[in-house]
N, C-alpha and C positions, 0 to 999 in steps of 0.2 A: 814687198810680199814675195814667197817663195811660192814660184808655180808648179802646180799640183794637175794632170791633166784629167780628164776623165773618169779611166781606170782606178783613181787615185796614186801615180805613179809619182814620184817628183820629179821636175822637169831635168830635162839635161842640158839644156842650153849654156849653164852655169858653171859646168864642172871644171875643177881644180886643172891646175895645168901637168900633174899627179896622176890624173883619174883613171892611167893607165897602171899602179901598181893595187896592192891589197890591200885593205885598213885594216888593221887589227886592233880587234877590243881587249881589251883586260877583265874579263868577267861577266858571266850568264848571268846576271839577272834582271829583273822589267827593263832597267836604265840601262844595259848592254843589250838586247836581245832587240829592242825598240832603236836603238841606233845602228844596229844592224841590218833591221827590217825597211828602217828609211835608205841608208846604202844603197843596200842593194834592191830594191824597188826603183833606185837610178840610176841600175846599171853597173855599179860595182861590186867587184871582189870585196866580199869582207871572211876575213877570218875570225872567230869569238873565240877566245883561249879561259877555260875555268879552271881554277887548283881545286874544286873537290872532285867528287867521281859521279855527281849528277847534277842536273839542275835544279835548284832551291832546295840546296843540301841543308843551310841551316835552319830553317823553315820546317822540317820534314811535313807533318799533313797540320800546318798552323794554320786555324781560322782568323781572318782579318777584315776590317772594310776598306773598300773604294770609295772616300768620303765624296760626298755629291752637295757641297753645300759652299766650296767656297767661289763656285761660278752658277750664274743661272741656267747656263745649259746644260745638261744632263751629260753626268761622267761619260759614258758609253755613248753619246755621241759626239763629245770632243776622242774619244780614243780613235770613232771610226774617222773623224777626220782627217788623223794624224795619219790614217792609215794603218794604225792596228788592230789586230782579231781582239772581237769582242765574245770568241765562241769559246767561253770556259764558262762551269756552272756558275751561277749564282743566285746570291736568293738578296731582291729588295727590302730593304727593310726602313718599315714607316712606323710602327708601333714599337714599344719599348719602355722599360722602367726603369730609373734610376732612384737610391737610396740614397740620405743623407746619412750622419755619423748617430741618431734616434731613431734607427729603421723605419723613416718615414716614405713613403714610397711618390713617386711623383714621374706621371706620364708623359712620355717623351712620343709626341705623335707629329707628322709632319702629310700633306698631301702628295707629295712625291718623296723618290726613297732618299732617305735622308745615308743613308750610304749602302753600296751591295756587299753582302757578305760574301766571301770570296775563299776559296781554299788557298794555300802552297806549297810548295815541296812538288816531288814527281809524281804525283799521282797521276791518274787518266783525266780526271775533272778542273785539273788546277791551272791556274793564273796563269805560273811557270811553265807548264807542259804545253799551255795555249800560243805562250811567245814561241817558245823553240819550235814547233812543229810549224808555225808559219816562218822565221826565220831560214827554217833547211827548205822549207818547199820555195822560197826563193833564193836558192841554194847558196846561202851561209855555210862556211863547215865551221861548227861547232866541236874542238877538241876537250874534254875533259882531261883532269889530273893532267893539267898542259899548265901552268902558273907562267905567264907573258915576262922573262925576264927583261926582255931587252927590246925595244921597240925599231925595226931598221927603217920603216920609213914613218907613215903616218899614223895616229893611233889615239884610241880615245879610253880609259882610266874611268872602271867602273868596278871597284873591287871592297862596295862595303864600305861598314863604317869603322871608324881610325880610331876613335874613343868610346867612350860611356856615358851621356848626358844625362841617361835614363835608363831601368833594365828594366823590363817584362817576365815576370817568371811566374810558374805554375806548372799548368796539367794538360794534355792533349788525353781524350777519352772518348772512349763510346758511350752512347747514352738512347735511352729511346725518350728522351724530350721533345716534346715539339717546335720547329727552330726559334729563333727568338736571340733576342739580344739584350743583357740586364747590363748595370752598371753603378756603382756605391763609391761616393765622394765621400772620403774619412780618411783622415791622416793615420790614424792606428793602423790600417789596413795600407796605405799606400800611400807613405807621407809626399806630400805636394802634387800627388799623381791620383789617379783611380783605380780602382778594383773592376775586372769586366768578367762577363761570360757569355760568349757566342756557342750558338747552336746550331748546326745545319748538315740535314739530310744521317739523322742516327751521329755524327760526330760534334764534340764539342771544345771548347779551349776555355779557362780559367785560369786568367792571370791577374796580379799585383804590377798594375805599373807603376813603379816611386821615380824620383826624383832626386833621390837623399837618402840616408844612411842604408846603401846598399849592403851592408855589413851584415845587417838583420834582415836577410830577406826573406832568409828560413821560417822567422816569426809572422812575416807580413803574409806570404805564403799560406801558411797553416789559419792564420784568422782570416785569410781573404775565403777560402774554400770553407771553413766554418762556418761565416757567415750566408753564402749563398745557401747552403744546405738549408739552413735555420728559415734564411727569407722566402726562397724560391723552388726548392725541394730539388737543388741540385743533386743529379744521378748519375755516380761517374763509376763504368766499368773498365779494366785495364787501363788504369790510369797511368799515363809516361809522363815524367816531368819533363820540361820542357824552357828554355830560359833564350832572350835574346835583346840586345843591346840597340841603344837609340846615340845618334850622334848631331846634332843640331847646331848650324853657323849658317851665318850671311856671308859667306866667305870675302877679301879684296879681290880676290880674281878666282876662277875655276880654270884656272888653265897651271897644268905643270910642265914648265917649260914651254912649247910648241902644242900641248898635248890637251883638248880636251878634258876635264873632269867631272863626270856626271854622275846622280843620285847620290847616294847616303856618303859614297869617297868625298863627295864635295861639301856634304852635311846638308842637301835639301831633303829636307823633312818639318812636316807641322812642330815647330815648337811646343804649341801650347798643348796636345793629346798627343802626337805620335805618330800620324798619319805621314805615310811616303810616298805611297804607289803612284801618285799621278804626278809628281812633281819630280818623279824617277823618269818616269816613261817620257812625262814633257824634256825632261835635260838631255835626255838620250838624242830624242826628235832632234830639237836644238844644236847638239852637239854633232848631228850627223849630218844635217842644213849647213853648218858656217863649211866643214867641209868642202860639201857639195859647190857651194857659191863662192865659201872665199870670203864667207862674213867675219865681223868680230860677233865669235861665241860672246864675252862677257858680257856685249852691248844686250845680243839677242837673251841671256837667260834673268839677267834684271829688268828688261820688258816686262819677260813673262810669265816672274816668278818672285822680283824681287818687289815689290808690294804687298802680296798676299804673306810672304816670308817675315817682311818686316812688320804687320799687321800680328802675326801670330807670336813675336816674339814678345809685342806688348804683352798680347796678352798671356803669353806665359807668365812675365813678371806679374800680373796683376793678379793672376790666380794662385799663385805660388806666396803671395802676400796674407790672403783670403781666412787660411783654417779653416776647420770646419763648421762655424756659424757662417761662416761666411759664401760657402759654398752652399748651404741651406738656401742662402739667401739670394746665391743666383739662380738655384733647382725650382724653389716659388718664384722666381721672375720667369723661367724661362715656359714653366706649366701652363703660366696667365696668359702668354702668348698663344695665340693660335697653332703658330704650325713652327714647328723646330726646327725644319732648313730653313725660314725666312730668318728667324733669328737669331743663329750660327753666321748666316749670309752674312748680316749685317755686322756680326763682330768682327769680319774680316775683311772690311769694305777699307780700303786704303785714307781716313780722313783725315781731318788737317790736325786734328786732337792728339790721331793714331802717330800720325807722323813726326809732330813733336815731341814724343813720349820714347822715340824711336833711340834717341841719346842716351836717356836713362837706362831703358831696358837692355842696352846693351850691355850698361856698367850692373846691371844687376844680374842680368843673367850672364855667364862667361863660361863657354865652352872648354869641357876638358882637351880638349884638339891643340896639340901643342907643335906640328909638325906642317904648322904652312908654308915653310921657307924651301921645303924638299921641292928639287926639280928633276928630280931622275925618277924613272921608271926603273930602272936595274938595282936599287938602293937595296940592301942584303936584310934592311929591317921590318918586320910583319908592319907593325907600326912604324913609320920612322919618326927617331926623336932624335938625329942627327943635329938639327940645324943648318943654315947656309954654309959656314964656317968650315965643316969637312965634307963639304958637296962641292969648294970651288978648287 
C-alpha cells in the first residue's frame, strides 16, 4: 500500500532517487491534472504542458457522467480518497428513462446515483476547472499551447485518444428543461451504440453514440434529435454541434518507453457505453504513485483497472451482438430489477464466466489503435503510425 498521511498527502518516504528534478505531464486533462495533483501533494515539482489554449478545449461545456456503478463505494468518495477535489457542480442522478427501437419507455431508477452528471470544458462549474485550480493551488504550473516535445527527464503521456473506436456526436444547447437524463437503444439511431440526452442547470447535450458506420453520422444525428423531440419534448435553443472520439484497449503495457501512459493515450475507458473519467483520474493516481515509490505502473493499473476493463469489453461484445430486440430484452430485464447501480454492478463484477469470454471478446472486438509499438515522446506524428521499424 501507498502511504497517504492525514492531510491526505502522499507519503515521502518512497521517493524516486529523481525526486529532485520536475515531472512533466503531456496534457491537461482529469488523467494529467490528477497525476499532477498526487505529485505534488508529495512534494514535487511538476510541470503539465497542454497543446490547446485551455483546459478541456475539446469538451467545450459537454455534459457527461461520473459513472458510480462499477464499485460499491461511491465515485466521490473514491475521488476524495485519492485526494482529489470533489468541488465542481454536479447533479446525482437516480431516475431516468430509456427507449427501445418501438418507443417503449422503461425506468431506469437506482437508490443511490447511479452516475453524477458533470459538466466540461472551462467553464466556472466544470470537472476540468475543478482539477486545474487545485493542481496550481499546489503549485503545478500548468503551460498552455506548450505541446511536450521532448521529455528531458521524467514524464507521464496523457495526451487523448490515438483513434476512433466510437464517436459521440450532436448538440450542446440551452434549454429550460428540467435536469434529467434520457437514453434510446436503436441501431437506426446509433448503430451498436445509444442515443442520450443529459440536462443540467438550463444546459443540455444530445448525442448519437455508434460504434459503426461512422460515415453516416449526419443521418444518425438528425434521427437521434428527432426522436428525443417526438419522445421527451426535447427544447434546444442555440444549438452548437458538437462531436468527440472514444478509443478503447487493454493495452500489453502502458508504458512508452520509461514513460508512464495514462487515460484515454492508454485507451482506459468503459468499452461497453463510453465512460472514462474515473479510470482517467485512477491511471493518473497510479501513474504518479509508481513514480513516487519506484513501483511497476503495469503491475499497479491491471490491479486496479484491469478486471473491470476486461469485464466491459465482454460486455461490449455481447451488446454489439444484441440488435434491437435484443436490447429490448435487456431494457425489460434491467426495469424488473430493482435498482440500476445493483444491476450495472453486477455486470461488471470480474467472474469466472466473464473471464473466459475475455479471449473471444477480444477477437471480436479489435481496437482501431494501430500505433503500440511507438516509444518516443518527440515522434513528429499527431497519431503515430510509425511502427518500431523507424523508431529504432
Amino acid at each position: 500500500m501507498i502511504g497517504v498521511n492525514k492531510t491526505g498527502n502522499e507519503s515521502r518516504s518512497a521517493l524516486s532517487n529523481d525526486d529532485n528534478g520536475a515531472v512533466e505531464i503531456a496534457g491537461a486533462g482529469p488523467a494529467g491534472l490528477a497525476a499532477a495533483i498526487t505529485l505534488a501533494r508529495a512534494g514535487r515539482s511538476v510541470i503539465v504542458h497542454e497543446a490547446r489554449a485551455e483546459v478541456g478545449y475539446r469538451f467545450k461545456r459537454d455534459l457527461q457522467g461520473l459513472e458510480n456503478w462499477s464499485t460499491r463505494q461511491d465515485a466521490l468518495a473514491v475521488l476524495q480518497e485519492l485526494g482529489i477535489t470533489t468541488g465542481f457542480k454536479r447533479v446525482p442522478c437516480r431516475r431516468g428513462t430509456a427507449f427501445d427501437a418501438w418507443d417503449v419507455p422503461y425506468a431506469i431508477q437506482s437508490g443511490e446515483p447511479l452516475f453524477y452528471l458533470v459538466e466540461r470544458g472551462s467553464g466556472p462549474d466544470t470537472l476540468d476547472t475543478a482539477l486545474l485550480q487545485q493542481a496550481r493551488d499546489l503549485g503545478v504550473a500548468v503551460h498552455f499551447k506548450s505541446p511536450l516535445r521532448h521529455a528531458r527527464g521524467q514524464a507521464i503521456l496523457a495526451t487523448g485518444p490515438k483513434a476512433a473506436d466510437a464517436i459521440a456526436v450532436g448538440y450542446h444547447f440551452d434549454t429550460p428543461m428540467p435536469d434529467g437524463f434520457w437514453a434510446i437503444c436503436d441501431d437506426s439511431l446509433a448503430p451498436k451504440g445509444y442515443a442520450y440526452l443529459l440536462v443540467m442547470g438550463g444546459k443540455g447535450t444530445v448525442k448519437s453514440c455508434m460504434f459503426t458506420d461512422f460515415k453516416n453520422e449526419a443521418r444518425y444525428v438528425e434521427r437521434t434529435v428527432d426522436a428525443f423531440q417526438r419522445l421527451v419534448g426535447m427544447w434546444m435553443v442555440n444549438p452548437t454541434p458538437h462531436g468527440g472520439v472514444g478509443n478503447f484497449r487493454i493495452p500489453g503495457t502502458a508504458l512508452s518507453g520509461t514513460h508512464p501512459v495514462i487515460g484515454e493515450q492508454a485507451g482506459f475507458q468503459d468499452t461497453l457505453w463510453g465512460f472514462g473519467m474515473r479510470e482517467a483520474i485512477t491511471s493518473g493516481v497510479l501513474a504518479a504513485r509508481s513514480l513516487l515509490h519506484g513501483g511497476d505502473y503495469d503491475r499497479l493499473w491491471r490491479e486496479s483497472l484491469g478486471r473491470p476493463m476486461a469485464a466491459a469489453m465482454v460486455n461490449r461484445a455481447l451488446y454489439s451482438l444484441l440488435g434491437n430486440r435484443g436490447y429490448r430484452w435487456c431494457m425489460r430485464r434491467q426495469e424488473n430489477h430493482l435498482d440500476a447501480r445493483e444491476f450495472l454492478h453486477r455486470r461488471y463484477r470480474p467472474t469466472l464466466t466473464r473471464r473466459l469470454l475475455v479471449p473471444l471478446a477480444r477477437l471480436h472486438f479489435r481496437s482501431q489503435r494501430r500505433d503500440e509499438s511507438c516509444n518516443h515522446v518527440d515522434c513528429s506524428c499527431i497519431w503515430c503510425r510509425h511502427g518500431r521499424e523507424l523508431h529504432t
